[in-house]
C-alpha positions in Angstrom: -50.6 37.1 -127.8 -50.9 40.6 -128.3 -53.0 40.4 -131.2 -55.5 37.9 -129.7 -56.1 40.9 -126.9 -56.2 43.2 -129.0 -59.4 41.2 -130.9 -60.6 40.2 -127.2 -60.6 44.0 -126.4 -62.6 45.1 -129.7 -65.0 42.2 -129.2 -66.2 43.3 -125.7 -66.6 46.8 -126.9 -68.9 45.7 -129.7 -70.6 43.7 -127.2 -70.7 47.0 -124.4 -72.2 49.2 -127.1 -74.9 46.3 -128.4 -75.9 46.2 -124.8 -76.1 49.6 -124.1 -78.2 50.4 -127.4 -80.7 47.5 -126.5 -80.7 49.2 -123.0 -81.2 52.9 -124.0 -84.2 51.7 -126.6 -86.0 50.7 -123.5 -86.4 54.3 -123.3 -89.2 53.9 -125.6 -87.8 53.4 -129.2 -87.9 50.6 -130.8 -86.2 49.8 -133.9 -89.7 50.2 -136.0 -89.1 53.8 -135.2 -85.8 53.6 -137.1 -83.7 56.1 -135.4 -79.8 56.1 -135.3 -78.2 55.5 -132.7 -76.7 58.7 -132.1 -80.0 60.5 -132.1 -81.0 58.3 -129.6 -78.0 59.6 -127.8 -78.3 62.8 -128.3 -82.3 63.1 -127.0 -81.0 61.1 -123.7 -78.2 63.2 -123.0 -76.5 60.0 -121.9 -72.2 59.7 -122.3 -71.4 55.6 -123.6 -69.7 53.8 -121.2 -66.9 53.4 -123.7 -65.7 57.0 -123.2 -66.6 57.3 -119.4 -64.4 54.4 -118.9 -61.7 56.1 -121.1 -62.1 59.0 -119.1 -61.8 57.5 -115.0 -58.8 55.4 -117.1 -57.1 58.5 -118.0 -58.1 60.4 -114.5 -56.5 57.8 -112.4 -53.9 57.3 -114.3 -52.6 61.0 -113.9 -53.3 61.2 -110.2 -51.8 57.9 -109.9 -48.3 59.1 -111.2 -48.8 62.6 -109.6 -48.9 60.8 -106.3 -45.6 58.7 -107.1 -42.2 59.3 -106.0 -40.2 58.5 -108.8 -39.6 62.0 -111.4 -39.7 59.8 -114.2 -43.3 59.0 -114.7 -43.9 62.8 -114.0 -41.6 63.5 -117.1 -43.0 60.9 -119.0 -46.4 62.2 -118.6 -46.1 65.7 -118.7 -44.1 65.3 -121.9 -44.1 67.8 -124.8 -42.5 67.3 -127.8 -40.9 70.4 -129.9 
């Protein structure tokens, strides 16, 4: 079961990403003008949706166990190994 999420998860981030490319091309290059991708990043100034849902992920995720009563989580997360 895991694995097939795990493939599930992959798929609909190759699927985000196609989207979004076709999306930031309507900014007026198509693929005639054969740019990378990541050029066409970089000139936007845009962040992928990948990583700024990685990011509010990781945010709440941190306030979330901040706000909770049990220590544990707290240790969990604030955890440095030696």
């Amino acid at each position: 079961m895991t694995t097939n999420y795990g493939k599930k998860t992959v798929k609909h981030k190759k699927s985000l990403s196609s989207v979004e490319m076709k999306f930031f091309r309507t900014a007026g290059y198509t693929l005639l003008d054969q740019k990378r991708n990541g050029e066409i990043i970089e000139e936007l100034k845009v962040e992928l949706a990948d990583k700024t849902l990685r990011r509010y992920k990781s945010n709440w995720l941190q306030g979330h166990v901040t706000r909770m009563n049990n220590m544990m989580p707290k240790i969990m997360l604030n955890f440095k190994p030696n």
